[in-house]
N, C-alpha and C positions, 0 to 999 in steps of 0.2 A: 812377120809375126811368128806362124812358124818354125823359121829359121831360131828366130831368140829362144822359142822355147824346147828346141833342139838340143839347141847349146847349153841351155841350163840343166836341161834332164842329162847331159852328158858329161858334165864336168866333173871330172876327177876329181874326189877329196883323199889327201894323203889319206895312208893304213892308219891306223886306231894309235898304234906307239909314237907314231910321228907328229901326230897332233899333241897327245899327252906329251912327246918331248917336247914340242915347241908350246905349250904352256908353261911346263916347269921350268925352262928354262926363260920363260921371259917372268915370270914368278919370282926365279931365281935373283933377273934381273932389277923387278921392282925392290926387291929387298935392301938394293944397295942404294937407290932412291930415296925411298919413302921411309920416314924416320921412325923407328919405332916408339909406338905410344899407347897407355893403356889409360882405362877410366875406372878407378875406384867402384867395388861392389859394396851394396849395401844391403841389409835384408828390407825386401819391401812386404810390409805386415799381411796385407790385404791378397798377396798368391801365394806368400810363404814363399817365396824365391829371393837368390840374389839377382838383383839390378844396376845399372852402371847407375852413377850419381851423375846427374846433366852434367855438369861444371864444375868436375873432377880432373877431367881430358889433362893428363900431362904426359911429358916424353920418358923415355926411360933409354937404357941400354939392350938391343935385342941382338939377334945371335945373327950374323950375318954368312949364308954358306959358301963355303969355298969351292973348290972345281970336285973334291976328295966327296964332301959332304951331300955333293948332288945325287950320288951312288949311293952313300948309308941313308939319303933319304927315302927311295925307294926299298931298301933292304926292311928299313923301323917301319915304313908301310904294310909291306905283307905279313908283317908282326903283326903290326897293328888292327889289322884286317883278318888277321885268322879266323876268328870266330866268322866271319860274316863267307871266309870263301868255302868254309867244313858245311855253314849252313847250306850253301848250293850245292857243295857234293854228294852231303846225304838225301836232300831233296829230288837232285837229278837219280841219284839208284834208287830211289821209292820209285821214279815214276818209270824209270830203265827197266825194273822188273815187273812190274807191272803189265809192262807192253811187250817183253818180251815172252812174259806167259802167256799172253792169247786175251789176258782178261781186260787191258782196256779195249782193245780191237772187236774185241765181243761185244762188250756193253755197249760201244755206240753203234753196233751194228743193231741191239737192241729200242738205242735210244733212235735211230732212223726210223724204225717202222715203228715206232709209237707216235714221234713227230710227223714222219709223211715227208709233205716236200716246206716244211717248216722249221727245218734242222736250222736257219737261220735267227730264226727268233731267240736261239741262246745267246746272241751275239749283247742286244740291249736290255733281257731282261740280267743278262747276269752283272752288265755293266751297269746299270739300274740299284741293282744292288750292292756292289762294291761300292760306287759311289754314294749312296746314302752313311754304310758303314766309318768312310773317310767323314762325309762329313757331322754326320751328326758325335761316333763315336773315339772319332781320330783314328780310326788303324789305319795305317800305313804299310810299318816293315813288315805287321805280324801276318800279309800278303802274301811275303818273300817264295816260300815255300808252295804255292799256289799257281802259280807263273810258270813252271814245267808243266803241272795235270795238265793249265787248261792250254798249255801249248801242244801233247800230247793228244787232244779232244780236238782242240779247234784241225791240227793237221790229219787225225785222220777223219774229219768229216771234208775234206778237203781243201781246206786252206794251206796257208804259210805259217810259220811262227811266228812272227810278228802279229797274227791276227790273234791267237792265241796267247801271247803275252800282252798285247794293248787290250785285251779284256778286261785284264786283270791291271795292269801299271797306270793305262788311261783312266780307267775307269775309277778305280781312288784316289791317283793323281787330282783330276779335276774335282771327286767329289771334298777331297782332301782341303785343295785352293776354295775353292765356292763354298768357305763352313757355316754348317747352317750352325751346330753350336757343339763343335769341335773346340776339348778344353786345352789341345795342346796350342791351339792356335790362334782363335777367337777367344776361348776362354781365359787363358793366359795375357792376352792381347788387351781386354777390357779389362780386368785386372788393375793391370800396370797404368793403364790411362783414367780408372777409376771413371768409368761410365760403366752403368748396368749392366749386370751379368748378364748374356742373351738378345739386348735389346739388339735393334734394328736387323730383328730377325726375318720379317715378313719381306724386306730388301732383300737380302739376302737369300733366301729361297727363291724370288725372283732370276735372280742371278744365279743359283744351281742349277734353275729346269732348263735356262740358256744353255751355259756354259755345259751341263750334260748333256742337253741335246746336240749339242755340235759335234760332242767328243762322239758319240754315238751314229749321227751321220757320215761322220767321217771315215769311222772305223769300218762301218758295213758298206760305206761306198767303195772301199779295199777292197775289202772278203770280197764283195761281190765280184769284182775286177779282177781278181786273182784266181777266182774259182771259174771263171769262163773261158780265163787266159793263162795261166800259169808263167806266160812268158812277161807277164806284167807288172808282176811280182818284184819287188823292189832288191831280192833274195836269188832270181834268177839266177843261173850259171854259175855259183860259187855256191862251194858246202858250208852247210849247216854247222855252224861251229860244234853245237853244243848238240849232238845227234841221236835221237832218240831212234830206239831201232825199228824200222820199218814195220807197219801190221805188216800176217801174210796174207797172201793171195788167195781168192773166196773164201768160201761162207765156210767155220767150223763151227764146233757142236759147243754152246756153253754149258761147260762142266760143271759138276757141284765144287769142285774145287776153285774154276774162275769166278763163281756164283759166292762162294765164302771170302775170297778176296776183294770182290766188289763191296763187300758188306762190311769187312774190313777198313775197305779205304773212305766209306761214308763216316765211320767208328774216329778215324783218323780227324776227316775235317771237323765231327762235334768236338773231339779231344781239341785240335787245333783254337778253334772257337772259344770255349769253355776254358781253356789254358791263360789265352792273354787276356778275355773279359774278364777273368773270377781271378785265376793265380798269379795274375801281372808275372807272365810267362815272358820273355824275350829271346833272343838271338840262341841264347846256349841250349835253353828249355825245348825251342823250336825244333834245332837241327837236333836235340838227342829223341826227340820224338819220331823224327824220320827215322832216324837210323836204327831206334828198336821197331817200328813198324816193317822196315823193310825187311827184316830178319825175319820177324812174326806172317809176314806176308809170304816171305820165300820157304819158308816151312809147311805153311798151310798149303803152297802151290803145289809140294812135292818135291823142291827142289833140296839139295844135299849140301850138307854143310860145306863141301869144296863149290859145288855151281853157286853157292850164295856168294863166296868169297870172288868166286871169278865174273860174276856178274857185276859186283862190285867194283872192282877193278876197269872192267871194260866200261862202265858210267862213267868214273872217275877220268879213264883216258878221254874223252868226248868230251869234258866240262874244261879239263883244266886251260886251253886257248882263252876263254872266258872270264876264268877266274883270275885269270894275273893282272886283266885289267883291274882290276879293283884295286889291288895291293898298288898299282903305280897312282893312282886318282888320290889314296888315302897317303901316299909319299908326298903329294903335291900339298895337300894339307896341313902336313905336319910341319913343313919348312915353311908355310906361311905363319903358324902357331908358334913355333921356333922366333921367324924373325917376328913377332908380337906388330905387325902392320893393320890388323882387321880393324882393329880400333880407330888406328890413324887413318885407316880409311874413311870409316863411318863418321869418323867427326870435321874430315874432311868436306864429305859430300853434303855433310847435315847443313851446311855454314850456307850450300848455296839454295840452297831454300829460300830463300827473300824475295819475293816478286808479288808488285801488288792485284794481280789477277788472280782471284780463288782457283780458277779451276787449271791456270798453268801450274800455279805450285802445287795443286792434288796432283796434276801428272808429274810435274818432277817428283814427287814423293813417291810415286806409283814408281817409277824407271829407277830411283835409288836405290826401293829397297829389290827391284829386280839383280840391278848390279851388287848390292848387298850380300845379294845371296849366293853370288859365284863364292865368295869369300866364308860366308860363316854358315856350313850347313848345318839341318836342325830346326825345326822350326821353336822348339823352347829359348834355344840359344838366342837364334835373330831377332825372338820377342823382348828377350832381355837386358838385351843388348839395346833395341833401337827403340822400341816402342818409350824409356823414359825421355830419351831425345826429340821422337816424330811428336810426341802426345805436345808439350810447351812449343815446341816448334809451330804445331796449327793450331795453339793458342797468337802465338805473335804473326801469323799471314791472313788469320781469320776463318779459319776450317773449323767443321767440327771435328769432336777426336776421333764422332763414329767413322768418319773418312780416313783418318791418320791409322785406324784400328784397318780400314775395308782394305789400305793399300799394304798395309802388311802382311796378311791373309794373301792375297793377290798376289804381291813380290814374292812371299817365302815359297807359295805351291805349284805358280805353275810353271816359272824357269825352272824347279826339278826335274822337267820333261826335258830341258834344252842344257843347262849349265852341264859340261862333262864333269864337274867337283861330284853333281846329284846323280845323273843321270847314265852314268858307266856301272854302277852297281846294278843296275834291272838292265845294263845288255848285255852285261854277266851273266845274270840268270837266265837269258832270253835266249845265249849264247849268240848273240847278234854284235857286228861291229859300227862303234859307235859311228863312223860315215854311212852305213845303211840304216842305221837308225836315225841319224839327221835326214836322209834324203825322204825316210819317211813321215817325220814327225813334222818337218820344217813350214810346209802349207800350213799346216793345224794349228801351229804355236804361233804362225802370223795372224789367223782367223783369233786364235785368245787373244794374242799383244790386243786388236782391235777392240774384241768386247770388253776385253781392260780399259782401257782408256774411256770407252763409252758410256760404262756402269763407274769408274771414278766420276768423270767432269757430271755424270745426271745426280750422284750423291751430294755435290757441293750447293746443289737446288732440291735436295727432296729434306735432309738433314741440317 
């Protein structure tokens, strides 16, 4: 036994490129398969969205790439991706200057002796709260920028970054999936299936305190592992892609100056906050908000308009390993959008839905719309897409819709932990490669598969 589990903790997974290439290129290969097919939109009154018409499904002509096209796929990717890889750059120099002024290294050297030997307890109450924000309010991306602080916090209270990034990605990830009445996902969801806005809420809070509490044992059973051992650390022996520069060594004196920049980067998160709840702020809003704070922060630090710029720069070199992932993930997307397959997928998968056991076909539905989601990320999208198909569909196997509604919720949020389509953009931010992040994540997303499946087949008897 041992021995097995030797081998598993040791097995090599290709680099990060090699995996994305061997996707795009068997993506590549589906294209020449799989016929392209699209379903007719319609405005459906009741969310004010366009929806696919069930029994619209026909085939069409889609764009099939050539060996030329495989390369300008990745090129229209980093295009395509700009805004989201500018958002990491100016986020990682907010928090690069930051720490390199003394002022995070101070503050938690502040926030240590006010916690005591309790410095752990930020781990679930802040995932506590990410997770409510996912589910109740949908944030998701407007995270994005968050994900360096608290990776910069959690390592110098001595963890890894990954403990510091799964504060922040687990932590609305799951609250995200688990929606208590999340209108990008639930709400959108009930909508399209025309069952009550909110209802079968009280289930579903059920299903957040789990599914939170798990992401939350799991995360501090790390930290802890990591903070006794360092050598356990999933991160061990290989650099930090995305490198935030080391506190120095002992105690220095916090300045009025580190003192105004703390007070600043509080100024920041309300700003951040109040940006995408009140001014439906996004991706462009976010990163131009770093990038004037960092300025405004390196000023008040003392620092000179050339060490702004060089500090700048030196961020920027540390992120970009990181940020290319993203540009090749969103290449892969495009050439599936291109050859028009997602469709022909979903209507593919939707056909084998037929099985006179309630709670097999809620688990096939459960595993579809998981597979679904390698293909159409978004969670608006895969609502709009599936939910007018899933909804008649568990009218004809005998489901209710609130089940065809719970497995969508389910599919769309938590393989964004696992599918590299979802899940390469936060190990950009994370500056983590996505085989260190599988080897971390992989236990946890097997513990969800599980409580999926468990809280589907008990919904097919509570609803």
């Amino acid at each position: 036994m041992n021995k097995l589990k030797d081998r598993l903790l040791h097995i090599k997974i290709p680099h990060t490129y090699v995996l994305l290439t061997i996707i795009l290129l068997t993506v590549v290969a589906m294209t020449w398969v799989i016929p392209a097919g699209v379903y007719d939109r319609v405005l459906d009154e009741a969310s004010g969205r366009m929806v696919v018409a069930p029994e619209s499904f026909h085939f069409v002509e889609g764009v099939r790439p050539g060996f030329f096209d495989i390369f300008m796929a990745l090129q229209r990717g980093y295009v395509s991706a700009a805004n989201i890889l500018f958002l990491i750059v100016f986020a990682y120099s907010y928090v690069y200057l930051l720490t390199e002024s003394g002022t995070l290294n101070n503050s938690i050297q502040v926030l240590v002796r006010l916690l005591g030997k309790h410095t752990h307890l930020l781990i679930p109450v802040c995932m506590i709260l990410f997770g409510l924000l996912g589910a109740t309010l949908g944030i998701f991306e407007e995270t994005y920028g968050l994900i360096p602080v608290f990776i910069g916090i959690m390592s110098a209270l001595g963890y890894d970054p990954l403990v510091g990034g799964s504060v922040v990605y687990v932590g609305v990830a799951t609250g995200f999936a688990a929606a208590l009445t999340n209108p990008f996902s639930v709400g959108i969801a009930q909508s399209i299936a025309e069952v009550p806005l909110n209802s079968g809420l009280m289930y579903r809070a059920v299903a957040f305190v789990v599914f939170q509490g798990v992401s939350i044992w799991y995360v501090m059973r790390y930290a802890r592992k990591v903070k006794d051992d360092p050598a356990k650390s999933v991160l061990y022996g290989e650099p930090y892609e995305a490198q935030i520069p080391a506190p120095k060594e002992g105690p220095r004196e916090f300045t009025p100056r580190q003192k105004l920049c703390l007070l600043l980067f509080f100024v920041t998160i309300g700003i951040l906050l109040y940006g995408t709840t009140q001014l439906e702020w996004y991706i462009d809003e976010i990163a131009a908000m770093f990038l004037m704070m960092m300025v405004i922060t390196g000023i008040v630090a003392g620092y000179s308009a050339t060490q702004i710029c060089q500090t700048f720069i030196a961020a920027t070199k540390s992120v970009v390993p990181s940020i290319l992932v993203i540009g090749f993930t969103r290449g892969i997307l495009l050439t599936m959008q291109d050859a028009m397959i997602s469709d022909t997928i979903v209507y593919e998968l939707a056909r084998l839905l037929n099985y006179s056991n309630k709670a097999l076909s809620a688990v096939g539905m459960l595993v579809l719309q998981n597979v679904i989601n390698f293909f159409i990320t978004g969670s608006s999208s895969q609502a709009t897409i599936t939910m007018p198909i899933m909804a008649p569909v568990a009218d004809i196997v005998g489901l209710s819709r609130q089940t065809a509604v719970l497995c969508y919720c389910f599919g769309d949020g938590f393989s964004d932990m696992f599918w590299p389509t979802a899940c390469t953009l936060e190990c950009g931010l994370m500056g983590v490669s996505i085989n260190k992040w599988y080897r971390f994540i992989g236990p946890l997303f097997i513990i969800m598969i599980v409580l999926q499946v468990f809280f589907t087949i008990l919904s097919v008897y509570i609803y």
